[in-house]
Biopython code that builds the backbone (N, CA, C, O; Angstrom):
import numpy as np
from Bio.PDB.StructureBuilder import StructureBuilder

atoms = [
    (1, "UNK", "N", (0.835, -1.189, 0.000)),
    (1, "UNK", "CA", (0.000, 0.000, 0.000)),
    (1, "UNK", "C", (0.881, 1.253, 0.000)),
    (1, "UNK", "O", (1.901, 1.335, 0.684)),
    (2, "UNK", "N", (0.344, 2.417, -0.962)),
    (2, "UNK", "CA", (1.188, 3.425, -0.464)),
    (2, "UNK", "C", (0.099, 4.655, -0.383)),
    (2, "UNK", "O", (-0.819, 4.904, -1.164)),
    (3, "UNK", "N", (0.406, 5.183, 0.537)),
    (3, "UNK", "CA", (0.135, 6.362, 1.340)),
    (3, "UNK", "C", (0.382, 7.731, 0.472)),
    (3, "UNK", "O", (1.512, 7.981, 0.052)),
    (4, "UNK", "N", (-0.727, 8.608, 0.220)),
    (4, "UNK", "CA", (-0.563, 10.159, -0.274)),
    (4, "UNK", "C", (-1.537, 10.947, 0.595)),
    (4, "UNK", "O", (-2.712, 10.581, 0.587)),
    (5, "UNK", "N", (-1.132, 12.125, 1.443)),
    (5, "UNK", "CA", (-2.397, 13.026, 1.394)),
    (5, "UNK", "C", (-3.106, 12.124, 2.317)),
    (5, "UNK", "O", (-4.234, 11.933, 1.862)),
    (6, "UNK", "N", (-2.872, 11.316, 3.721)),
    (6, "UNK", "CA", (-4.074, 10.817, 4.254)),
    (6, "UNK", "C", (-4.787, 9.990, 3.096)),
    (6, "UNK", "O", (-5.860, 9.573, 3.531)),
    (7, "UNK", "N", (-4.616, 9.680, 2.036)),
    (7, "UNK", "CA", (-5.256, 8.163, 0.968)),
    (7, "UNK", "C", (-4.107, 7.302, 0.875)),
    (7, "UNK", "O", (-2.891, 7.496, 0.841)),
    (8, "UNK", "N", (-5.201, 5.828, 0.829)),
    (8, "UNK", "CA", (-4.324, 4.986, 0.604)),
    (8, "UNK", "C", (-4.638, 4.464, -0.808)),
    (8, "UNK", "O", (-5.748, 4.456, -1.340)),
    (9, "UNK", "N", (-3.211, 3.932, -1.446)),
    (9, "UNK", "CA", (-3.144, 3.186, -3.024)),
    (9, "UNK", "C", (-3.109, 1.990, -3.270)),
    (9, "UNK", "O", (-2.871, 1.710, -2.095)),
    (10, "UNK", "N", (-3.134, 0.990, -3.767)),
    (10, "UNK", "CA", (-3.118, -0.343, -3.624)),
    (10, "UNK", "C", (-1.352, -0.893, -4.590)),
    (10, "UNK", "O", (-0.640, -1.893, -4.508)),
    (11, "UNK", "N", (-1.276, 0.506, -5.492)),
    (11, "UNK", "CA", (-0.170, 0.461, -6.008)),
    (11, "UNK", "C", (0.522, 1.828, -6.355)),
    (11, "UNK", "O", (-0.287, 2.754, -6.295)),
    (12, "UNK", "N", (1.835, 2.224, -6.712)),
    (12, "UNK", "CA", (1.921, 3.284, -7.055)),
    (12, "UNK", "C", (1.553, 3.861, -8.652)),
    (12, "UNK", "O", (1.990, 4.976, -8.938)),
    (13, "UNK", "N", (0.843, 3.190, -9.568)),
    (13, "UNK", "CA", (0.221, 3.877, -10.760)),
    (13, "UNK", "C", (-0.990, 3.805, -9.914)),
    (13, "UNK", "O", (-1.725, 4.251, -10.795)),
    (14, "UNK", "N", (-1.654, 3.643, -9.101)),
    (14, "UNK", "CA", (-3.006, 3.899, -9.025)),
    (14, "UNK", "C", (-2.761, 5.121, -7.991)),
    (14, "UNK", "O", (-3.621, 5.200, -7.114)),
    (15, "UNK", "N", (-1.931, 5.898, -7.958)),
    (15, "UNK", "CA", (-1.666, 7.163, -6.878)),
    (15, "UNK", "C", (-0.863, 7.641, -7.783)),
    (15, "UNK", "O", (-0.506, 8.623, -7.132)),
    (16, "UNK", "N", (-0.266, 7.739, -8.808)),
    (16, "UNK", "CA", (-0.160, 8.287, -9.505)),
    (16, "UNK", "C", (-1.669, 9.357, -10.622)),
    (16, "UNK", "O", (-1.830, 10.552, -10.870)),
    (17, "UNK", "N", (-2.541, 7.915, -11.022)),
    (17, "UNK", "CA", (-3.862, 8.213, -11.047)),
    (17, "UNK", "C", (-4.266, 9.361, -10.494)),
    (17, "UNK", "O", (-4.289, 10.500, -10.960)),
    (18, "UNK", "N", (-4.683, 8.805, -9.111)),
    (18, "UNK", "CA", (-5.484, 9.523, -8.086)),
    (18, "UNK", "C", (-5.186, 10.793, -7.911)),
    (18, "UNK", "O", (-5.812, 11.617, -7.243)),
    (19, "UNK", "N", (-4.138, 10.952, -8.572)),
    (19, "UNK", "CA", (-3.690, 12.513, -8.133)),
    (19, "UNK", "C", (-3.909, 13.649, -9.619)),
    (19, "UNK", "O", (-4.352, 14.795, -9.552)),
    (20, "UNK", "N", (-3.567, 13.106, -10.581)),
    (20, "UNK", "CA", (-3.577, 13.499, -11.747)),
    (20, "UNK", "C", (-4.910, 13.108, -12.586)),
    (20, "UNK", "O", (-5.342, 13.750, -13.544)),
    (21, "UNK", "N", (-5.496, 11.888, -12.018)),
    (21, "UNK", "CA", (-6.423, 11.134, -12.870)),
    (21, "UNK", "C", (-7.172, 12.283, -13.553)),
    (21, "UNK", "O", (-6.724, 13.429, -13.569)),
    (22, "UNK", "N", (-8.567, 11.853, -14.228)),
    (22, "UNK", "CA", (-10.083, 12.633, -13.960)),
    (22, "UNK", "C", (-10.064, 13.488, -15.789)),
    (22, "UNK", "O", (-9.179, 13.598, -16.637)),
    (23, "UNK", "N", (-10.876, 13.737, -15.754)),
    (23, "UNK", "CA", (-10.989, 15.077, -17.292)),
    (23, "UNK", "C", (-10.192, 15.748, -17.180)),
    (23, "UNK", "O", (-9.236, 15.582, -17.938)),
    (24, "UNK", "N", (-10.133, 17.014, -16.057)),
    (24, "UNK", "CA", (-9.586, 18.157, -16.565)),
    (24, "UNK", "C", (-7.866, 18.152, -15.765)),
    (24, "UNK", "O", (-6.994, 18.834, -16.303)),
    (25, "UNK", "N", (-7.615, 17.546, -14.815)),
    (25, "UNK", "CA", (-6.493, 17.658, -14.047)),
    (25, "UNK", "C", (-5.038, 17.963, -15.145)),
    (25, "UNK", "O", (-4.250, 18.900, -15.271)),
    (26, "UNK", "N", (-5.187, 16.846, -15.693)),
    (26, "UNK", "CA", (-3.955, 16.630, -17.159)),
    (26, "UNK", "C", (-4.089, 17.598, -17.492)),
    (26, "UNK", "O", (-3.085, 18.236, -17.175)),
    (27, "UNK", "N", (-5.070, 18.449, -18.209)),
    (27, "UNK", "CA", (-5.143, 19.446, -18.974)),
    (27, "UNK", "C", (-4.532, 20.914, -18.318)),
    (27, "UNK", "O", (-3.931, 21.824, -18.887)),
    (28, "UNK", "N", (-4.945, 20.757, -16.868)),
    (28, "UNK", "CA", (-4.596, 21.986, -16.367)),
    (28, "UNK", "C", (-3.202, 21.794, -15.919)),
    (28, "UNK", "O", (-2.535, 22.829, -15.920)),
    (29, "UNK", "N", (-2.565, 20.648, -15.512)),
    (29, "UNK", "CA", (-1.406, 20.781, -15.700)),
    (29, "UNK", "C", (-0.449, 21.076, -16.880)),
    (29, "UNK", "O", (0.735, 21.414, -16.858)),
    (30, "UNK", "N", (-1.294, 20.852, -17.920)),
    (30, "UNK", "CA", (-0.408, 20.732, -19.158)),
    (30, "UNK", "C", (-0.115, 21.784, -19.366)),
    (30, "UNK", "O", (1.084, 21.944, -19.593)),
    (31, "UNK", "N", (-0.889, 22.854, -19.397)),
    (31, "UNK", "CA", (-1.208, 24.677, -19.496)),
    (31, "UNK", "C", (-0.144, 25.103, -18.506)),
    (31, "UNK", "O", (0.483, 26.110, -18.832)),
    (32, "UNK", "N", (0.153, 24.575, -17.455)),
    (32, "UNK", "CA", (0.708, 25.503, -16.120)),
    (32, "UNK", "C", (2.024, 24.897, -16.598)),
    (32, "UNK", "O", (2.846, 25.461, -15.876)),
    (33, "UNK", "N", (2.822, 23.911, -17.559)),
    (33, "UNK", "CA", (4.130, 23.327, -17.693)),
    (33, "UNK", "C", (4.828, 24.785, -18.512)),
    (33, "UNK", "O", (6.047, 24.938, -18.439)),
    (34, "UNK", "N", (4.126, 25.630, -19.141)),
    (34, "UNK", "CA", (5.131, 26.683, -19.831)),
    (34, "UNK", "C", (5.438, 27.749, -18.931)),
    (34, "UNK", "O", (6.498, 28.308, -18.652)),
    (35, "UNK", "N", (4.105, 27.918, -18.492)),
    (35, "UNK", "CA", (3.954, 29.629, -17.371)),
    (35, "UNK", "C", (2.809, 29.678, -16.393)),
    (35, "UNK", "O", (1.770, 29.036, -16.544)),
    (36, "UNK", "N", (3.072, 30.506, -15.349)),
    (36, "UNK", "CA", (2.404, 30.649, -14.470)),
    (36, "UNK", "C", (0.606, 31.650, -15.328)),
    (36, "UNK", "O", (0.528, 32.308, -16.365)),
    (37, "UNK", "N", (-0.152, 31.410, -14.612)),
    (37, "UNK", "CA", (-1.528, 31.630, -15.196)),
    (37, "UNK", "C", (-2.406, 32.195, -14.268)),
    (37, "UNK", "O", (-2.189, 31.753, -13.140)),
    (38, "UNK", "N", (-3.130, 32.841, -14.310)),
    (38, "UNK", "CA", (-4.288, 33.402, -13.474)),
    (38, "UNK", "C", (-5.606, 32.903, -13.941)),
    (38, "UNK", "O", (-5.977, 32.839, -15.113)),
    (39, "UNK", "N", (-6.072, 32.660, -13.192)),
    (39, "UNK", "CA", (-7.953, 31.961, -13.141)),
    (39, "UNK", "C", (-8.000, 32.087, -14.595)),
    (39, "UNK", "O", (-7.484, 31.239, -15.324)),
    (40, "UNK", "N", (-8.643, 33.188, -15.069)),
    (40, "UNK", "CA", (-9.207, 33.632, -16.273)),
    (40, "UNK", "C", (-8.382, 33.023, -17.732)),
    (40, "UNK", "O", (-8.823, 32.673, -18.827)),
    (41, "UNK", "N", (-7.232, 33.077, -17.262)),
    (41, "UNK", "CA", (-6.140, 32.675, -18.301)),
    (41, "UNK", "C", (-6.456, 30.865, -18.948)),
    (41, "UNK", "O", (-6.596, 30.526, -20.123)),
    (42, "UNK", "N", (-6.489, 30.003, -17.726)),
    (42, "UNK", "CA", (-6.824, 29.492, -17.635)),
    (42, "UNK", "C", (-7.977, 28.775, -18.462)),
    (42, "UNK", "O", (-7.910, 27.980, -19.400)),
    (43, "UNK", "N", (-9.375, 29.494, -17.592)),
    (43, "UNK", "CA", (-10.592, 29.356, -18.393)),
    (43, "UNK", "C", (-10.497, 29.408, -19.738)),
    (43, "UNK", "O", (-11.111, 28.607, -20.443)),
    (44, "UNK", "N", (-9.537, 30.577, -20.348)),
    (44, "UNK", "CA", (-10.242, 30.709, -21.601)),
    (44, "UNK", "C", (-9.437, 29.827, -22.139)),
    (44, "UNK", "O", (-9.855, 29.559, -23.266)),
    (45, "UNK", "N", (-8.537, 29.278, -21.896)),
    (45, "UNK", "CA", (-8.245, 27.527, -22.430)),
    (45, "UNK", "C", (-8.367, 26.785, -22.780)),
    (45, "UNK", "O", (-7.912, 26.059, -23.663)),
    (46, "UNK", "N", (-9.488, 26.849, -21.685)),
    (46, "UNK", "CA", (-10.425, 25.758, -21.822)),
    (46, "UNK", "C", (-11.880, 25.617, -21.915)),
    (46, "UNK", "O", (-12.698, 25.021, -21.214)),
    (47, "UNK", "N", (-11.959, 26.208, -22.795)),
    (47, "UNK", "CA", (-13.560, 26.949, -22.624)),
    (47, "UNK", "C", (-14.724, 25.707, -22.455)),
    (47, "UNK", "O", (-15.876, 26.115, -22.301)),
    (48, "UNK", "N", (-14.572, 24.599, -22.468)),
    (48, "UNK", "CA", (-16.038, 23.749, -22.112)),
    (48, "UNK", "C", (-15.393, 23.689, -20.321)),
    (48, "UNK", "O", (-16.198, 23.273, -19.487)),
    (49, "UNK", "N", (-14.611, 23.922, -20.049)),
    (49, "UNK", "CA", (-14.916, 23.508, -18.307)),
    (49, "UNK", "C", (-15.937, 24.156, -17.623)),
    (49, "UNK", "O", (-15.868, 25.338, -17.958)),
    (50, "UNK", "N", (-16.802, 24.003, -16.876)),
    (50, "UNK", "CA", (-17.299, 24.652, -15.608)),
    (50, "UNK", "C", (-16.262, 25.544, -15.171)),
    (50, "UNK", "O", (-15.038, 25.576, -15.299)),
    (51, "UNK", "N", (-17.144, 26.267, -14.609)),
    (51, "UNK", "CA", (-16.256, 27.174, -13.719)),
    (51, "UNK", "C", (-15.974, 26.514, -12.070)),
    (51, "UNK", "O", (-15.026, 26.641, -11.295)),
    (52, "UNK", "N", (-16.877, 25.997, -12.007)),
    (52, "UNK", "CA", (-16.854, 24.730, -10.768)),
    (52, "UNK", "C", (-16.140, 23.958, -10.866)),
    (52, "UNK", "O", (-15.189, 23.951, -10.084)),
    (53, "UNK", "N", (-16.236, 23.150, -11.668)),
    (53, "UNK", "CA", (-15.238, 22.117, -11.857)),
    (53, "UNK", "C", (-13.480, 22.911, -11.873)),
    (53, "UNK", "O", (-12.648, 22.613, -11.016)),
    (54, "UNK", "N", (-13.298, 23.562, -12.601)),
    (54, "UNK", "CA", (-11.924, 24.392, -12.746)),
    (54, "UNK", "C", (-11.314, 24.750, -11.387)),
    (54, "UNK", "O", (-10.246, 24.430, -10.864)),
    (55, "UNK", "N", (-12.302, 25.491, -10.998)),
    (55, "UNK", "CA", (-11.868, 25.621, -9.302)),
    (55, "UNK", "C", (-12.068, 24.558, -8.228)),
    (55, "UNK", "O", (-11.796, 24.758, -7.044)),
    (56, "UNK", "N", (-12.634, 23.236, -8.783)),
    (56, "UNK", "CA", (-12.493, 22.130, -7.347)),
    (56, "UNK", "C", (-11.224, 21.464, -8.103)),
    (56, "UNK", "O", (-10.099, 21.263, -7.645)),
    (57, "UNK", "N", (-11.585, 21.264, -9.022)),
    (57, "UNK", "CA", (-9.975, 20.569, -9.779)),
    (57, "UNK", "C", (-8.805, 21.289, -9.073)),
    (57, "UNK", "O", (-8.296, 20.661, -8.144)),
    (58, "UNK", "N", (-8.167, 22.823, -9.438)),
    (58, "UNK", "CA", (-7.739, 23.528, -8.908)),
    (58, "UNK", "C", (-7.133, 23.675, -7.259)),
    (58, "UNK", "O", (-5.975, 23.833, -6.872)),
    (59, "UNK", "N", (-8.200, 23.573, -6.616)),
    (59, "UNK", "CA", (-8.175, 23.489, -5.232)),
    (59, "UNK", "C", (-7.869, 21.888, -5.164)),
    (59, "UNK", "O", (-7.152, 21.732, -4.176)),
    (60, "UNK", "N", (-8.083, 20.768, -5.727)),
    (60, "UNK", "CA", (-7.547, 19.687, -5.553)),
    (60, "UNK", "C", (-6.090, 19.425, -5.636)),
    (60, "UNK", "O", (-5.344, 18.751, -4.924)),
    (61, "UNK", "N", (-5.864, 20.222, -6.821)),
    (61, "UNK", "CA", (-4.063, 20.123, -7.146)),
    (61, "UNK", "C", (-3.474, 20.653, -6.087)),
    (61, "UNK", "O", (-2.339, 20.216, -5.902)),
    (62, "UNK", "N", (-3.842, 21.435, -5.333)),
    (62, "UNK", "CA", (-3.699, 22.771, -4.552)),
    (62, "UNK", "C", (-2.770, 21.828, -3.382)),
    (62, "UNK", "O", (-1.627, 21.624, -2.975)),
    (63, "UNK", "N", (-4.303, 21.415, -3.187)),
    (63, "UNK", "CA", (-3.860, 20.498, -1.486)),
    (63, "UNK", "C", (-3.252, 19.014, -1.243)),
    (63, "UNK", "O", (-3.063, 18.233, -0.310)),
    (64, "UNK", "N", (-3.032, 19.107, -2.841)),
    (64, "UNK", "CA", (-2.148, 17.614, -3.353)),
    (64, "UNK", "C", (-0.645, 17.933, -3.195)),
    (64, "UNK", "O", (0.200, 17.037, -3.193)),
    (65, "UNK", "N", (-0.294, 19.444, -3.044)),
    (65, "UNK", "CA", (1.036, 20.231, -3.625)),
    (65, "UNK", "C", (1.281, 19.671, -5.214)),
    (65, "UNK", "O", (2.275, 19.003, -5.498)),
    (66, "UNK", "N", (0.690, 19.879, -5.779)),
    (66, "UNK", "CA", (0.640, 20.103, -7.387)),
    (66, "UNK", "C", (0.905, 21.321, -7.651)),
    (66, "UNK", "O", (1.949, 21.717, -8.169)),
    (67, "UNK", "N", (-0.129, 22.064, -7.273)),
    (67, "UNK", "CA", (-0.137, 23.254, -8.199)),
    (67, "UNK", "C", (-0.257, 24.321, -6.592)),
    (67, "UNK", "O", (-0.668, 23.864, -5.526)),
    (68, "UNK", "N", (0.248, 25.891, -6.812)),
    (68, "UNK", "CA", (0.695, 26.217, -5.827)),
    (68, "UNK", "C", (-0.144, 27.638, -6.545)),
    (68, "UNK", "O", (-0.112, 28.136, -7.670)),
    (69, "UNK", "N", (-0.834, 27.955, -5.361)),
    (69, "UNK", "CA", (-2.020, 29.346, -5.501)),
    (69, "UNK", "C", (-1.229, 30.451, -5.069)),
    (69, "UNK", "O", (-0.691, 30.111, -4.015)),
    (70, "UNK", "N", (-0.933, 31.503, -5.352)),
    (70, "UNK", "CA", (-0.620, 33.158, -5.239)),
    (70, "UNK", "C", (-1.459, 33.731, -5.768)),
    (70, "UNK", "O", (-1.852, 33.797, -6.933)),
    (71, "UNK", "N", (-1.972, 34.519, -4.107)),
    (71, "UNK", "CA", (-2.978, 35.389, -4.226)),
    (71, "UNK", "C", (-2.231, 37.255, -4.069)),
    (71, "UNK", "O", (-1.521, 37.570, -3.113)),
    (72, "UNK", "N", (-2.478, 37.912, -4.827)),
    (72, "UNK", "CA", (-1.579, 39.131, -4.432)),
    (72, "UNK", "C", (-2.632, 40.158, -4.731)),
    (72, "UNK", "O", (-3.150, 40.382, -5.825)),
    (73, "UNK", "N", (-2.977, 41.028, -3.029)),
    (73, "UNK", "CA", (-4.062, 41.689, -2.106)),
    (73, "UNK", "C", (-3.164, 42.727, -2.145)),
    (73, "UNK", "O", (-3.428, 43.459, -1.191)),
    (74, "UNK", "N", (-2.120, 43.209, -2.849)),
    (74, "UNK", "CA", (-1.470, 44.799, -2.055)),
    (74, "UNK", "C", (-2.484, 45.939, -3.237)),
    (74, "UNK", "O", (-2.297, 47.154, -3.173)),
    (75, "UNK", "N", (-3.252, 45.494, -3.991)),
    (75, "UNK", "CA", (-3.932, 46.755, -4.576)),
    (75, "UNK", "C", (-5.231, 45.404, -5.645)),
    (75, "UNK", "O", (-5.061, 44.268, -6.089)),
    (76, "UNK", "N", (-6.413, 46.371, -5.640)),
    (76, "UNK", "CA", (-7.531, 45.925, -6.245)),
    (76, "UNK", "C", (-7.134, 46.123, -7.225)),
    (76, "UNK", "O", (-6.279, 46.998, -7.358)),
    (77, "UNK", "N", (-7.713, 45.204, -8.581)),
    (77, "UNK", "CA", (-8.749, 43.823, -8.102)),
    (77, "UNK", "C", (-8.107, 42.891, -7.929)),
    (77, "UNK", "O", (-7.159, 42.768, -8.705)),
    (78, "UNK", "N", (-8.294, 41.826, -6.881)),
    (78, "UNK", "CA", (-7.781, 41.042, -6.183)),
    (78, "UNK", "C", (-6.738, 39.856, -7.465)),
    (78, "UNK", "O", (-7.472, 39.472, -8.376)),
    (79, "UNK", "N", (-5.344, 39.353, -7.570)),
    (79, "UNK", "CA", (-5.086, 38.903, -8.361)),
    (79, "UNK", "C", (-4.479, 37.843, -7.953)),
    (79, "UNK", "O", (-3.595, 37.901, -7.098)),
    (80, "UNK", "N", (-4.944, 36.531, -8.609)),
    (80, "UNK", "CA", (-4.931, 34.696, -8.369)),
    (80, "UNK", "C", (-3.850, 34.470, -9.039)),
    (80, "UNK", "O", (-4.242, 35.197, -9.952)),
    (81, "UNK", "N", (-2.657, 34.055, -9.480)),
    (81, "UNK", "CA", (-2.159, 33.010, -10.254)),
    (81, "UNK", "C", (-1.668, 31.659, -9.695)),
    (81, "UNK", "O", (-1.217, 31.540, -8.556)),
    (82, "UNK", "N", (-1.814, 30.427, -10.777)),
    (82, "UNK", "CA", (-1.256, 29.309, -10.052)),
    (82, "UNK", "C", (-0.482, 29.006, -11.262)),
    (82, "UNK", "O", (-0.435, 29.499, -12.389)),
    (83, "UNK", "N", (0.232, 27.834, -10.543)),
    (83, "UNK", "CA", (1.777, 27.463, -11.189)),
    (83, "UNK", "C", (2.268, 26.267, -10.181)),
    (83, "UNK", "O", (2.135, 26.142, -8.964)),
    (84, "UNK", "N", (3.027, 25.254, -11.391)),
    (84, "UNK", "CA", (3.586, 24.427, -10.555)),
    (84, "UNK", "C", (4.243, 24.486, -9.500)),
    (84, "UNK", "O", (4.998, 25.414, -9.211)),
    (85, "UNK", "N", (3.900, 22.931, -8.420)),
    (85, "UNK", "CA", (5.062, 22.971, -7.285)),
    (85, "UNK", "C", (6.525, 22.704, -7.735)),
    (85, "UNK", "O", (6.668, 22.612, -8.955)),
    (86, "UNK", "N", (7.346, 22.600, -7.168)),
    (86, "UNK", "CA", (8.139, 21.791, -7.292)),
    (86, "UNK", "C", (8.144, 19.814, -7.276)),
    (86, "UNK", "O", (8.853, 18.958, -7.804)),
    (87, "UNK", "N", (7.271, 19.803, -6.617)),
    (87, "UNK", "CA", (6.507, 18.590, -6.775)),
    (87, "UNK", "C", (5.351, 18.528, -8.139)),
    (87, "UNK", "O", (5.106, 17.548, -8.844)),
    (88, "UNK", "N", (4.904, 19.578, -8.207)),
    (88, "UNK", "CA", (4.304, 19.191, -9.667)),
    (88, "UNK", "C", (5.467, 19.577, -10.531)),
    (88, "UNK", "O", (5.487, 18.478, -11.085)),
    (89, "UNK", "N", (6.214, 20.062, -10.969)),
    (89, "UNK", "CA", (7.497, 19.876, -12.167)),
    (89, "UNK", "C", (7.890, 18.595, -12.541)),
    (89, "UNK", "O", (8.296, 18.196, -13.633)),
    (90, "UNK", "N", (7.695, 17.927, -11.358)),
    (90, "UNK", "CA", (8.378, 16.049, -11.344)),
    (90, "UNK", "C", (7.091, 15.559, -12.120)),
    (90, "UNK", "O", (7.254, 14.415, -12.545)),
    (91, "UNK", "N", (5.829, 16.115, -12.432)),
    (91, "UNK", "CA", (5.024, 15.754, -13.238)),
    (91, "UNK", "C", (5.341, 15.771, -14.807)),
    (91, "UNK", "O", (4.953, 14.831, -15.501)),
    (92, "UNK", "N", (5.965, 16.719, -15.298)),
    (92, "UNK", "CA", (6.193, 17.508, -16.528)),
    (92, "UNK", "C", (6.556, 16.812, -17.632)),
    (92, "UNK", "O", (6.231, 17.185, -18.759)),
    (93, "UNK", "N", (7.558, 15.289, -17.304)),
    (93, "UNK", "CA", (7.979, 14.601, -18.840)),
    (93, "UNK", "C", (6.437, 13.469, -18.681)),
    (93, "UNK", "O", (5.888, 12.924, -19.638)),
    (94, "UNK", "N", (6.120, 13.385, -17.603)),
    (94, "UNK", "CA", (4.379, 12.528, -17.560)),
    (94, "UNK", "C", (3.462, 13.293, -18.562)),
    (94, "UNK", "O", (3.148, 12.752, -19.623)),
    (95, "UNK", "N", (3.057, 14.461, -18.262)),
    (95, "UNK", "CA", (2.133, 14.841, -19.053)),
    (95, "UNK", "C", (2.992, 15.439, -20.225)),
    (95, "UNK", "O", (2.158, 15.945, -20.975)),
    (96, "UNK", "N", (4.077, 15.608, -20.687)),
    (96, "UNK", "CA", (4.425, 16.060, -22.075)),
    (96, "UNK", "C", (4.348, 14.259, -22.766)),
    (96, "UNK", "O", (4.443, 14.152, -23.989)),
    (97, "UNK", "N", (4.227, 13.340, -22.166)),
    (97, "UNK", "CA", (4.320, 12.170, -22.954)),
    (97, "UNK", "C", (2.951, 11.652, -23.072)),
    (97, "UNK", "O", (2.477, 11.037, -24.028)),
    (98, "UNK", "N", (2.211, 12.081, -21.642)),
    (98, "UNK", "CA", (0.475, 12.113, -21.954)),
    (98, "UNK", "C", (0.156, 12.668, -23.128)),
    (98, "UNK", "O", (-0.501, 11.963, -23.895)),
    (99, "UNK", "N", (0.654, 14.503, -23.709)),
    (99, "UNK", "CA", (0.315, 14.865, -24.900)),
    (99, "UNK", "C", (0.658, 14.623, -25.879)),
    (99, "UNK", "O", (-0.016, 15.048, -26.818)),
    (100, "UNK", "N", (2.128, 13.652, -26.222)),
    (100, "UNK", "CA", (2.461, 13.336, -27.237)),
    (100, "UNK", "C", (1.678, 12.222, -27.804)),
    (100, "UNK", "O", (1.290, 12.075, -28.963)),
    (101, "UNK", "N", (1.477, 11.271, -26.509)),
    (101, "UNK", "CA", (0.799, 10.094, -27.489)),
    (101, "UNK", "C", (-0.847, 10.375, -27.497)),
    (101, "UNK", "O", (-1.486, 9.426, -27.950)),
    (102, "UNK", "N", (-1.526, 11.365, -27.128)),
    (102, "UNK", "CA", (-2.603, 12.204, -27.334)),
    (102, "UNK", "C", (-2.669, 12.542, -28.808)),
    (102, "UNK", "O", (-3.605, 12.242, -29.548)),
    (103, "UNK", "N", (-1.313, 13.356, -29.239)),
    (103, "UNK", "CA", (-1.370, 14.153, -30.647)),
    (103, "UNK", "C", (-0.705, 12.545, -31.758)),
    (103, "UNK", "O", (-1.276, 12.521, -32.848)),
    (104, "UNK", "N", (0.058, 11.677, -31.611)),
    (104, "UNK", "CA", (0.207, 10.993, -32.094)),
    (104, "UNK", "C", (-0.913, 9.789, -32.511)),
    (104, "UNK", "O", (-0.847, 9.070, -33.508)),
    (105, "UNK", "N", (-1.879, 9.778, -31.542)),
    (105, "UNK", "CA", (-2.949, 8.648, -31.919)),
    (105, "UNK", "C", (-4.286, 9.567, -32.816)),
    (105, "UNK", "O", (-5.090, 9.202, -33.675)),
    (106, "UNK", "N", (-4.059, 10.794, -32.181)),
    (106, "UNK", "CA", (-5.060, 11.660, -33.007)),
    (106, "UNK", "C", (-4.463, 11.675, -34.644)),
    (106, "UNK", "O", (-5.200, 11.225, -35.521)),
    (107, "UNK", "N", (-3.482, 12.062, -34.901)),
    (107, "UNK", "CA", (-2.619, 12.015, -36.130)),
    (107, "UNK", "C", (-3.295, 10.589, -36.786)),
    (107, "UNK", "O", (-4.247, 10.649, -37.565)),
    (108, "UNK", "N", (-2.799, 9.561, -36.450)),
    (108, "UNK", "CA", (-2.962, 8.341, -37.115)),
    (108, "UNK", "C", (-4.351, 7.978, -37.527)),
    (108, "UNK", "O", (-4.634, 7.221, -38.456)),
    (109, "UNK", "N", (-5.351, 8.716, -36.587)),
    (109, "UNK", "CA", (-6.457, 8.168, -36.982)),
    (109, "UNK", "C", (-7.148, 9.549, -37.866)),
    (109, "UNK", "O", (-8.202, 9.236, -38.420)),
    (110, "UNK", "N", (-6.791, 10.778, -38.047)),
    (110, "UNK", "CA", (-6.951, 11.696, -39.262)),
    (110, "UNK", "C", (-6.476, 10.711, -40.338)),
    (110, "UNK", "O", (-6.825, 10.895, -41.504)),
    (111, "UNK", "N", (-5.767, 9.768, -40.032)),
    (111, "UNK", "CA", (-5.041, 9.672, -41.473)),
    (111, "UNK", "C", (-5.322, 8.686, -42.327)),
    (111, "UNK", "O", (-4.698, 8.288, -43.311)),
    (112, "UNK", "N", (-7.266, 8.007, -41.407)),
    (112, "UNK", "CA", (-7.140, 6.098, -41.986)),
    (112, "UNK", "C", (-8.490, 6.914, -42.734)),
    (112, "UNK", "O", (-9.224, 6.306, -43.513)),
]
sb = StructureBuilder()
sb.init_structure("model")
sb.init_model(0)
sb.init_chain("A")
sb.init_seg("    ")
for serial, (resi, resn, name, xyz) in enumerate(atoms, 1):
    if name == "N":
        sb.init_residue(resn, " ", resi, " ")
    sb.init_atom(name, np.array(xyz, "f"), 0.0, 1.0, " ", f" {name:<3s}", serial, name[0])
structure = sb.get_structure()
């Protein structure tokens, strides 16, 4: 068994999963691998997400140490960006190989 976050895994690809799994997680990591992003930046990304979903996803990476929230309050309007941990960077050749064989199976099948 291995242990993340108070959950337990039965293996380490299935906590690998659990952390990254789901629709949008991959995606929003994939976006945050070039540059840091603010909410909105984000959204318009990805324009079929919820706005719900974006922000529980979000707040999930959050408290996984994935993805790391800066909020900066020294002058209105209030401004969000998130960006990898250092623990999410160790994600980065995962999901650049998630998107390659993404764009590579899409390719092959434009092509039958």
């Amino acid at each position: 068994m291995h242990k993340f976050n108070g959950k337990e895994y039965p293996c380490c690809a299935s906590l690998t999963m659990g952390v990254i799994g789901g629709k949008w997680k991959t995606v929003i990591l994939f976006h945050l691998i070039a540059e840091t992003l603010r909410y909105n930046e984000l959204r318009k990304m990805m324009p079929t997400v919820t706005e719900r979903t974006l922000s529980l996803q979000l707040k999930t990476l959050e408290e996984d140490g994935i993805v790391k929230r800066k909020v900066y309050t020294s002058k209105p309007p209030l401004k969000v960006e998130y960006s990898l941990t250092d623990l999410g960077k160790t994600l980065i050749p995962l999901i650049q190989s998630i998107a390659e064989w993404g764009h590579v199976t899409a390719a092959n099948f434009e092509n039958q």
